[in-house]
C-alpha positions in Angstrom: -20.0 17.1 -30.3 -20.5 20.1 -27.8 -17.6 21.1 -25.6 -18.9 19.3 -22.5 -19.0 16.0 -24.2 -15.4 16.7 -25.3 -14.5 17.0 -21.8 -16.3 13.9 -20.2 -14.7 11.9 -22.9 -11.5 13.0 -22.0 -12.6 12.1 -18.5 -13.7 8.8 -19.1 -10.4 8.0 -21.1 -7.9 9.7 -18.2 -10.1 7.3 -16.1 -9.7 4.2 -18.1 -5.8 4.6 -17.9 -6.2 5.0 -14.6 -7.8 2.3 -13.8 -5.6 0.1 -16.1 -2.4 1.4 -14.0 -3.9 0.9 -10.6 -5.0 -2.7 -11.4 -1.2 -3.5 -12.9 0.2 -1.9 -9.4 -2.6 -3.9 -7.6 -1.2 -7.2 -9.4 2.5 -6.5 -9.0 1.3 -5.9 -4.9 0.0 -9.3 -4.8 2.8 -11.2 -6.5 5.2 -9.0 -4.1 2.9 -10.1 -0.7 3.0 -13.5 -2.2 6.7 -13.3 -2.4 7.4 -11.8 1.1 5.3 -14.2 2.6 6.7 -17.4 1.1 9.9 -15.9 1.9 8.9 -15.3 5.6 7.6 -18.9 5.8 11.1 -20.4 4.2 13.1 -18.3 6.3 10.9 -19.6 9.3 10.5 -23.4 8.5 14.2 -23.6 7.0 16.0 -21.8 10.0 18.8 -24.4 9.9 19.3 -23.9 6.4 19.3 -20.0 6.6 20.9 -19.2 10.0 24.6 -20.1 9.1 24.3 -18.5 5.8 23.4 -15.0 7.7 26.0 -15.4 10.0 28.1 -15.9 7.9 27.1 -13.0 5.8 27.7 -11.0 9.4 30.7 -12.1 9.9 32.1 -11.1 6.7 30.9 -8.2 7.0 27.9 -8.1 4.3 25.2 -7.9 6.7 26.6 -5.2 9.4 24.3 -5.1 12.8 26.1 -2.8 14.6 25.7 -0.4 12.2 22.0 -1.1 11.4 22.2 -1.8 8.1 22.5 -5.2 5.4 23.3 -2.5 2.6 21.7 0.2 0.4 20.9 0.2 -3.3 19.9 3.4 -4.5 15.9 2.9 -4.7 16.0 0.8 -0.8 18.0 0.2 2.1 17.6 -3.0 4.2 18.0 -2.5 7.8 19.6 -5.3 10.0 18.3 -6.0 13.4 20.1 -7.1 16.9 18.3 -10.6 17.4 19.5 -9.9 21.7 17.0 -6.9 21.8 13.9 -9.3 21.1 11.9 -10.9 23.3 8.9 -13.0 23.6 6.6 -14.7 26.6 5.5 -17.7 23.9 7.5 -20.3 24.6 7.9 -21.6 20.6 8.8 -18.1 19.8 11.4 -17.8 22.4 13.3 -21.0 21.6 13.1 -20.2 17.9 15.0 -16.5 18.4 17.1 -18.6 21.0 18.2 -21.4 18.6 17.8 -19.2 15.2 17.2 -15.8 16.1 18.4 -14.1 12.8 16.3 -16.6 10.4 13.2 -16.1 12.5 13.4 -12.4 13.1 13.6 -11.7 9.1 11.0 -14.3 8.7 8.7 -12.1 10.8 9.9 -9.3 9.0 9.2 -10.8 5.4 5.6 -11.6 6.8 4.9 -8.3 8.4 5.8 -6.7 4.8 3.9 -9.0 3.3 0.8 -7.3 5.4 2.4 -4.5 4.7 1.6 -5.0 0.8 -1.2 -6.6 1.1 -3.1 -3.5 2.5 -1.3 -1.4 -0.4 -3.0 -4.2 -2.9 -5.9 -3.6 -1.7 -5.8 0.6 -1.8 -5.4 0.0 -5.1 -8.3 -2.2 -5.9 -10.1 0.6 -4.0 -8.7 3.3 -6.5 -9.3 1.0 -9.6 -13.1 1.0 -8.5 -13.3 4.9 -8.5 -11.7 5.2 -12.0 -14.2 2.2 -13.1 -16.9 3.8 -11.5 -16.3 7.2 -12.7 -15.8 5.8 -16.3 -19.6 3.8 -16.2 -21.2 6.9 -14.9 -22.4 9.4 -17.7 -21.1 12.3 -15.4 -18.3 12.5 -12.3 -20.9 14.3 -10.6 -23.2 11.7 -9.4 -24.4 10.6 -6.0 -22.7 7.4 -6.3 -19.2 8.6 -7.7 -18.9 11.1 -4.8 -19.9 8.8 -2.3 -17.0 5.9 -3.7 -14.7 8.9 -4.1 -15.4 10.0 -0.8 -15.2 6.5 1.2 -11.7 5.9 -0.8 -10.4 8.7 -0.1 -11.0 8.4 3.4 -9.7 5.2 3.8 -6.6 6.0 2.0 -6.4 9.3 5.0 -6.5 6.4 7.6 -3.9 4.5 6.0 -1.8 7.6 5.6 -2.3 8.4 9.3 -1.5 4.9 10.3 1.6 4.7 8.9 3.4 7.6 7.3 2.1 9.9 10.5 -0.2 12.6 11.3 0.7 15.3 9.2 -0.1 13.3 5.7 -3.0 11.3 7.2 -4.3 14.8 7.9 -3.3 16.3 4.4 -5.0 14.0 2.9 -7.9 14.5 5.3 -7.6 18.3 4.1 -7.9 17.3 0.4 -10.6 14.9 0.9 -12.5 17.5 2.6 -12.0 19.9 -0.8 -12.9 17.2 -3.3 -16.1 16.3 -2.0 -16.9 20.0 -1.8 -15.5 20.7 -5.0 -17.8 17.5 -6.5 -20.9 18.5 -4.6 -20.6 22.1 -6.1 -20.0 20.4 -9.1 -23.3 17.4 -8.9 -25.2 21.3 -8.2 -24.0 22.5 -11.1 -24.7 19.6 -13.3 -28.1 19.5 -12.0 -28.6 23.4 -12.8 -27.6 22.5 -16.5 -29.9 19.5 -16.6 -32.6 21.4 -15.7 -31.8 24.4 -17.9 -32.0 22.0 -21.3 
């Protein structure tokens, strides 16, 4: 086995963890959007139930508003919300933060991270597909890998841009930019060695 078959195994194996990893992360996504959205829903559709439990978690003091803040654990921290700065024009949404504002606001919240989640599921079924992609391929350096490379990785700019702000969006624009030159040198390369044998 020559040297450049050594190296596209190791390739195809650092891909096939790769892919295994971003499909277990893509899993534990959906059962966490899954989560947050039956928990929205429950917090929505069981107001009465949950409202006098969060005020009374206010009131003793474990969920502090003023402050901002239900608590911190070292890896998160939950921010609490004011329900009197919301508003709304929908009538149903109105008398729901006027009759359980606390309940419906964290509902919406559990729901909007469930979005939230959902999107990061489906960046990583995106990234799966270039490690599966690169792994069928005989060489990284083919038309289609760079193309699903490419796409991917400017999709996961957007995203970037979208929500953590313009310098990472833009970052990872920059190193986009650099892979697919660094591939395309490399697909001229490979083509030069094909023809050479």
């Amino acid at each position: 086995m020559n040297e450049e078959n050594v190296k596209l195994t190791k390739i195809k194996k650092s891909c096939s963890v790769g892919k295994k990893i971003s499909v277990f992360l893509c899993i534990m996504c959906i059962v966490g959007c899954v989560a947050a959205l039956i928990a929205g829903i429950a917090l929505i559709t069981s107001a009465e139930t949950y409202e006098p439990q969060i005020v009374e978690a206010i009131e003793s003091g474990k969920i502090n508003t003023s402050k901002n803040s239900i608590g911190s654990v070292s890896l998160f921290n939950v921010e609490g919300v004011d329900p009197s700065d919301w508003e709304s024009d929908i009538p149903a949404v109105r008398n729901a933060l006027d009759a359980h504002p606390y309940s419906t606001i964290y509902g919406i919240y559990c729901i909007l991270m469930s979005l939230t989640i959902a999107v990061a599921a489906v960046m990583m079924k995106l990234i799966s597909s270039v490690f599966a992609i690169i792994e069928k391929e005989e060489t990284p350096f083919t038309d289609k890998v760079i193309r699903r490379v490419t796409i991917v990785m400017i999709v996961i700019s957007g995203f970037l841009l979208m929500t953590a702000g313009a310098a990472f969006g833009i970052l990872c624009g920059l190193a986009t930019w650099v892979i697919y030159t660094v591939m395309d040198y490399g697909k001229t390369l490979q083509i030069q060695s094909d023809e050479t044998l």
